[in-house]
C-alpha positions as CSV (number, residue, x, y, z in Angstrom):
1,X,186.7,143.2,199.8
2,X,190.0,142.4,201.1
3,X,189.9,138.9,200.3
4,X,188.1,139.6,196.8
5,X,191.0,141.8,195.8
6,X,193.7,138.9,197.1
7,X,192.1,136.2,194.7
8,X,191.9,138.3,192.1
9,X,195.5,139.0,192.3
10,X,196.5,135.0,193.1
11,X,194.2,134.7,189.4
12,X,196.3,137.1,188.0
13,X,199.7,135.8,188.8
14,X,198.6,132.7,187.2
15,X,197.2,134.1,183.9
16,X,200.8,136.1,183.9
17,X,202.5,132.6,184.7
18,X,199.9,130.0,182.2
19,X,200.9,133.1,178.7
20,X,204.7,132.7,180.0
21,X,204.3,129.3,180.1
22,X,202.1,129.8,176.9
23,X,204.9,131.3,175.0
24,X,207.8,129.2,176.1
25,X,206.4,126.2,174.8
26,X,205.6,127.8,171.5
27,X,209.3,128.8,171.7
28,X,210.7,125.7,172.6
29,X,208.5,124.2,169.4
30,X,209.5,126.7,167.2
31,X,213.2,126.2,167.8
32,X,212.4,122.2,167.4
33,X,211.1,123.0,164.3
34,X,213.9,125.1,163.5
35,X,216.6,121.9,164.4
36,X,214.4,119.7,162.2
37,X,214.7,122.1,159.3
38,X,218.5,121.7,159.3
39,X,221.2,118.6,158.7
40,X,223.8,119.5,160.5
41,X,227.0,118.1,159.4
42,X,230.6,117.4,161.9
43,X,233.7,117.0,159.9
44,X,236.8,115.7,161.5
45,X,239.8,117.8,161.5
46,X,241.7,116.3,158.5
47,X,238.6,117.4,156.2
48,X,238.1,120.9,157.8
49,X,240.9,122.5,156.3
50,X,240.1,125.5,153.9
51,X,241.5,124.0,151.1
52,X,238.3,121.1,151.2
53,X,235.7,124.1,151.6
54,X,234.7,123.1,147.9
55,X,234.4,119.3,148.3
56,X,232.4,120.4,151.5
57,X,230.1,122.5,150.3
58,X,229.2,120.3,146.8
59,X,228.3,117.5,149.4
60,X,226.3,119.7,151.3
61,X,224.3,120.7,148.3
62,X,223.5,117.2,147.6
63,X,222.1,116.6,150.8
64,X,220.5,119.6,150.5
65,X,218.6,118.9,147.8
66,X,217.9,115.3,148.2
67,X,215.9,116.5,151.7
68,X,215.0,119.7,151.0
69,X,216.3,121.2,154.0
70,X,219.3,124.0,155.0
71,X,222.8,122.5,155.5
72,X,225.2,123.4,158.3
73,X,228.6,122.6,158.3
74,X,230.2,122.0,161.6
75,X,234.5,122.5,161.6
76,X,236.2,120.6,164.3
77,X,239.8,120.7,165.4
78,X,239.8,117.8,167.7
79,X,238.0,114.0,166.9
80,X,237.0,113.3,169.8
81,X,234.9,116.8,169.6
82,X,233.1,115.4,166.5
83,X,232.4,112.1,167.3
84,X,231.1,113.1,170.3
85,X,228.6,115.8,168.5
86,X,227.3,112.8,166.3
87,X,226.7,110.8,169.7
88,X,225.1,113.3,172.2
89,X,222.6,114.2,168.9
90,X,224.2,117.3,167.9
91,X,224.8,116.5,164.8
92,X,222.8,114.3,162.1
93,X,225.8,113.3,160.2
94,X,229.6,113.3,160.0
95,X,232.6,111.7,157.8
96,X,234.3,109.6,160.1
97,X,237.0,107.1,159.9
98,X,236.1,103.1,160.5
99,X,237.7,103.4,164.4
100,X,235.6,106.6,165.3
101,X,232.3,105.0,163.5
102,X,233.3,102.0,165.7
103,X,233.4,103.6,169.0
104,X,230.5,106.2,168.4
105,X,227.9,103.2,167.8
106,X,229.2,101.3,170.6
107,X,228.2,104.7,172.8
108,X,225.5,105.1,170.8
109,X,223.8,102.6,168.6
110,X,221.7,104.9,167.0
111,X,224.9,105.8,164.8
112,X,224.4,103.9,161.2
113,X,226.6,104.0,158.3
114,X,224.9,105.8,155.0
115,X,227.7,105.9,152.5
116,X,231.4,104.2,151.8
117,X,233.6,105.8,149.2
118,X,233.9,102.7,146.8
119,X,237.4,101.5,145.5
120,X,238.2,102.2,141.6
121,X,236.2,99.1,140.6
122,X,233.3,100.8,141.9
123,X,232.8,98.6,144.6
124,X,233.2,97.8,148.7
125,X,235.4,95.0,147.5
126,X,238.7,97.4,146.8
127,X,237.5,100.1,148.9
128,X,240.5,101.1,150.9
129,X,243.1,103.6,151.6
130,X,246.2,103.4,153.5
131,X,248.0,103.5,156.9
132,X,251.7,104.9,156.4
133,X,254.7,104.7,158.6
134,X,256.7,107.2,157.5
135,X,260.8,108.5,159.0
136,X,262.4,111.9,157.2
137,X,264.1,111.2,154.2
138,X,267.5,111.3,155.1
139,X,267.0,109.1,158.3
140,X,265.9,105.9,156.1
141,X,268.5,103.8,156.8
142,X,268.3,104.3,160.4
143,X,265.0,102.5,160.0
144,X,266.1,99.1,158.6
145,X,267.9,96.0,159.2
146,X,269.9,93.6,157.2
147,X,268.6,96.1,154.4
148,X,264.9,95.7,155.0
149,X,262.7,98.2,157.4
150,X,262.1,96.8,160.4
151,X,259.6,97.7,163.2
152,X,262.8,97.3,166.0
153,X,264.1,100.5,164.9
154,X,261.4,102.7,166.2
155,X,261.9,101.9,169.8
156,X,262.9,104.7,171.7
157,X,262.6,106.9,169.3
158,X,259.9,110.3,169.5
159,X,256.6,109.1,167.5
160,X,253.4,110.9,166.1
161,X,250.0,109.1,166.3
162,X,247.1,111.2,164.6
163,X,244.3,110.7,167.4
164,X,243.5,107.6,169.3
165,X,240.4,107.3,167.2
166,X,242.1,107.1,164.4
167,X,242.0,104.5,162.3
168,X,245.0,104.7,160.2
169,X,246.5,107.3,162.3
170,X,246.7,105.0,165.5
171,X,244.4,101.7,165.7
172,X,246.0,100.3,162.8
173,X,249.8,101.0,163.0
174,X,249.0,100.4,167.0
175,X,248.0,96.6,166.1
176,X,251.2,96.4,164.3
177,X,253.3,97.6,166.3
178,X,251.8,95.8,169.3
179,X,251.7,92.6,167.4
180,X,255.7,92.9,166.6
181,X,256.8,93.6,170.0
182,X,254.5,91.4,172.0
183,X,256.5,88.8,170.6
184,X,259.7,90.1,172.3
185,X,260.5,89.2,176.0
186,X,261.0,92.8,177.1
187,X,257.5,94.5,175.9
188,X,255.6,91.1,175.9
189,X,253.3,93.3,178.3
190,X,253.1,96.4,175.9
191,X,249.7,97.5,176.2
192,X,247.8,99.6,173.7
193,X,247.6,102.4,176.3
194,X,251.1,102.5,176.8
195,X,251.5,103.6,173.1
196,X,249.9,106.1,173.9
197,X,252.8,107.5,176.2
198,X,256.7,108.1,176.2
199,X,258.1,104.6,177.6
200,X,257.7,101.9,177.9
201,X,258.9,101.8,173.9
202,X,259.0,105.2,172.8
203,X,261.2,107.9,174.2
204,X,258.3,110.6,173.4
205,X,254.4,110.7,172.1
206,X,253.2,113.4,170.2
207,X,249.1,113.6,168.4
208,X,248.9,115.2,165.6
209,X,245.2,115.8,166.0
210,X,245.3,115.1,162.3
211,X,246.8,113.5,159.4
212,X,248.0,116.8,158.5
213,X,249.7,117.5,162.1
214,X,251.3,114.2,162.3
215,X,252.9,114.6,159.0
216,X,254.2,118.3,160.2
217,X,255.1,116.7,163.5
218,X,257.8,114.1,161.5
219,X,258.8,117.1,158.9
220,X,259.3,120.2,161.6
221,X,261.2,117.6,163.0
222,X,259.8,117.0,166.4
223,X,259.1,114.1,165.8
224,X,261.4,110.6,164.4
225,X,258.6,108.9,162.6
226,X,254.8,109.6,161.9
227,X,252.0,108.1,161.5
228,X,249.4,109.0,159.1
229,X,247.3,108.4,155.9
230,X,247.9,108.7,152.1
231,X,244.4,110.6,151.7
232,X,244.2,113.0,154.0
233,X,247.9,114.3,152.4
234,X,247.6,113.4,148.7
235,X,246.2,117.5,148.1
236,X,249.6,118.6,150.1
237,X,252.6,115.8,148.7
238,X,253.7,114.3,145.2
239,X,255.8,111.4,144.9
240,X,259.2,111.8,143.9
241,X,260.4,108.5,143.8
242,X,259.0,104.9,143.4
243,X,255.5,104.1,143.6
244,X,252.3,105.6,145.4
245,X,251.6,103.2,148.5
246,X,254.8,101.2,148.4
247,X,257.1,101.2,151.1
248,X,260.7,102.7,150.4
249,X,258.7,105.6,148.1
250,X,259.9,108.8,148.8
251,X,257.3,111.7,149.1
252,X,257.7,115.4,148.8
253,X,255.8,118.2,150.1
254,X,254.5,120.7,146.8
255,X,256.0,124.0,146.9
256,X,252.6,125.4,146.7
257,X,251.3,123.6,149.9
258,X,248.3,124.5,151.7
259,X,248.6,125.0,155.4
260,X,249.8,123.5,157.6
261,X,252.3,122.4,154.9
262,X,253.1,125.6,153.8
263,X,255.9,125.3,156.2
264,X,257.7,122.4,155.5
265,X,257.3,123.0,151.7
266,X,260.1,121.0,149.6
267,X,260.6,118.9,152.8
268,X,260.6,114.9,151.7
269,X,259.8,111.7,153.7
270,X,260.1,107.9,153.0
271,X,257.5,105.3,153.9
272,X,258.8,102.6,155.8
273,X,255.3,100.8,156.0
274,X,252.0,100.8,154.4
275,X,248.8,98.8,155.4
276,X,245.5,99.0,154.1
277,X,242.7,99.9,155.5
278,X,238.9,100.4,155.3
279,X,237.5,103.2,153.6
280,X,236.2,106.1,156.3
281,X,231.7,106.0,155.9
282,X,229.7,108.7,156.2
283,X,227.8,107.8,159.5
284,X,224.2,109.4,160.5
285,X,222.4,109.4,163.9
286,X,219.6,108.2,163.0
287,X,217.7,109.2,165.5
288,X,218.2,112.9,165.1
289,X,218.1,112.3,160.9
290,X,215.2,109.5,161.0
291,X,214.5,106.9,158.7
292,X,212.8,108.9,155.8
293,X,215.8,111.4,155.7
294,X,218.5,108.8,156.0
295,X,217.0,106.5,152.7
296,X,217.1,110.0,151.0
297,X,220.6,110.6,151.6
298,X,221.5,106.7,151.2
299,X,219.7,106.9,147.3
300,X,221.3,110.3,146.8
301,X,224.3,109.6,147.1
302,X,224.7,106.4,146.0
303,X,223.5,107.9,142.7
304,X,225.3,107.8,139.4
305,X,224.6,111.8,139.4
306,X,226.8,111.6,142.5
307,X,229.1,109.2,141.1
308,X,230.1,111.5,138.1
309,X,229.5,115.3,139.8
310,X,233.7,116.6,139.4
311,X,232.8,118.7,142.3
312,X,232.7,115.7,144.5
313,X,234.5,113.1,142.9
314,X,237.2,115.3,141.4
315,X,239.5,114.0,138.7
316,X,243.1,113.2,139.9
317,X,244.7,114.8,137.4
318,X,242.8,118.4,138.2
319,X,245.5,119.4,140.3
320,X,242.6,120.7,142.3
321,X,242.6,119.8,146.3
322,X,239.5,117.6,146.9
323,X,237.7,115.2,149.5
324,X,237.8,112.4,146.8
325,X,239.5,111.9,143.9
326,X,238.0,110.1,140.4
327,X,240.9,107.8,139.1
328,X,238.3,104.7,137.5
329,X,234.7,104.1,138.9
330,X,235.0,105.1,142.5
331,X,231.5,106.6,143.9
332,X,229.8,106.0,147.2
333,X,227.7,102.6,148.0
334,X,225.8,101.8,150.6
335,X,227.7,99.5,153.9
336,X,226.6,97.8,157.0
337,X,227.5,97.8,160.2
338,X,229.3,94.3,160.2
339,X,231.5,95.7,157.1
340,X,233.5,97.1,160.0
341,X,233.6,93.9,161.8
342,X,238.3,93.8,160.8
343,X,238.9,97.1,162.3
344,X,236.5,96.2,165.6
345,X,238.4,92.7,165.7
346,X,241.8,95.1,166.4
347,X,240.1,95.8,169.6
């Protein structure tokens, strides 16, 4: 009787043990068939602002409808943070710039470009934006020699990088400025990392964590010159004299300036250089979208319903704040891998 009454109780433990067993698998599927119903999408800090909410949310319609599944939107505050959530397949998708779309699909090769904004021909073969260098207004002529700006001036002063996965924010003007001083006989060791720092050329190193904090950085004044990109602060600044993009323009921040702007409003700064560079893709992982969901996005996109929605591509002279702005033909096209083949060869 005993030993009738222990089995029966060994049985028993395992029936207990085989249902919870039971209904943690059923809950582990149901929450994977949760994650499959959704796309979640990272955005890096420039395009997590408030102000972009709009542009945001219109995208995330589209994608949306083209796969029939719920949208989440995932705000970041740091870049590293969000290309890291498109690597370790936390996300599906993100808007990244060329250098982070570089180094997440060397850590992960998974990560495929869907989408480039075009140029105003309509495009890949204009598609480009640009990588400023930019000193406070009434500092200009600090910054040039023999009447020209010249890259000597910046030693030892306090400089602003965006995030060393930036693309225009740091690998670009990095390249530059590594390329000018190398040639010198005092920094012909300069190292990319050592950019990164105060000495051996600057006196200080600040990160903006985003085009909008590096700007701030230069126009609170902690910082002597900044670098940053014309699109990530064309909702914030107006030119106020020359030409968009062309160095010796003067900018000035809107009086009715978003934050973080909001603080410097009036302020004005002078480019001292502008490069171009790549425009930032829409990258997905694919193996967390798949193949079937990454054509529909691809086709979606790329559409001429896309190409001429106002919510997306926005007209420039709305006055509205937007992701992208409709000035000719731009829209999105499709882009390789290997179209990113000039910013990896500043490696």
């Amino acid at each position: 009787m005993k030993k009738t009454l222990i089995k029966f109780g060994v049985l028993l433990l395992l029936a207990v043990f085989a249902v919870g067993c039971s209904k943690g698998n059923a809950s582990s599927e149901k929450e994977e068939a949760e994650v499959d119903d959704v796309i979640d999408v990272v955005w890096y800090p420039n395009e997590s602002g408030e102000d972009l909410k709009s542009s945001r949310d219109e995208i995330g319609r589209v994608i949306a409808d083209a796969t029939g599944k719920k949208v989440e939107h995932h705000l970041t505050t740091d870049y590293a943070i969000a290309i890291e959530t498109l690597v370790n397949n936390n996300a599906d998708v993100a808007f990244m710039g060329a250098q982070g779309y570089i180094e997440a699909n060397k850590s992960n090769d998974a990560i495929q470009p869907i989408v480039v904004p075009t140029g105003p021909s309509g495009t890949l073969d204009d598609a480009v934006y640009h990588s400023w260098l930019a000193v406070n207004v009434d500092d200009q002529e600090n910054y040039k020699k023999d009447g020209e700006y010249s890259l000597d001036t910046i030693a030892d002063k306090k400089f602003s990088f965006v995030s060393n996965s930036s693309t225009s924010g740091f690998k670009v003007p990095s390249a530059s400025i590594l390329a000018h001083f190398t040639e010198q006989e005092e920094y012909k060791d300069l190292t990319e990392e050592d950019l990164m720092e105060g000495g051996p050329l600057f006196s200080q190193v600040l990160f903006g964590n985003s085009h909008q904090g590096s700007a701030v950085n230069l126009l609170d004044g902690n910082a002597d010159v900044a670098a940053f990109c014309d699109t990530c602060v064309e909702n914030y600044v107006e030119v106020a004299e020359g030409e968009e993009n062309k160095e010796g323009s003067v900018y000035k921040v809107k009086d009715d300036a978003a934050q973080p702007f909001n603080k410097v409003a009036g302020k004005e700064f002078t480019l001292m250089s502008v490069t171009p560079v790549l425009n930032a893709p829409f990258a997905a992982n694919m193996d967390t979208l798949g193949e079937e969901d990454f054509k529909k996005l691809q086709e979606a996109l790329s559409a001429d319903e896309v190409a001429n929605n106002e919510g997306i591509f926005v007209p420039e002279d709305s006055g509205e704040s937007a992701l992208f702005f409709k000035t000719d033909k731009e829209r999105f096209a499709p882009a390789e891998d290997k179209w990113f083949d000039p910013i990896r060869e500043l490696q």
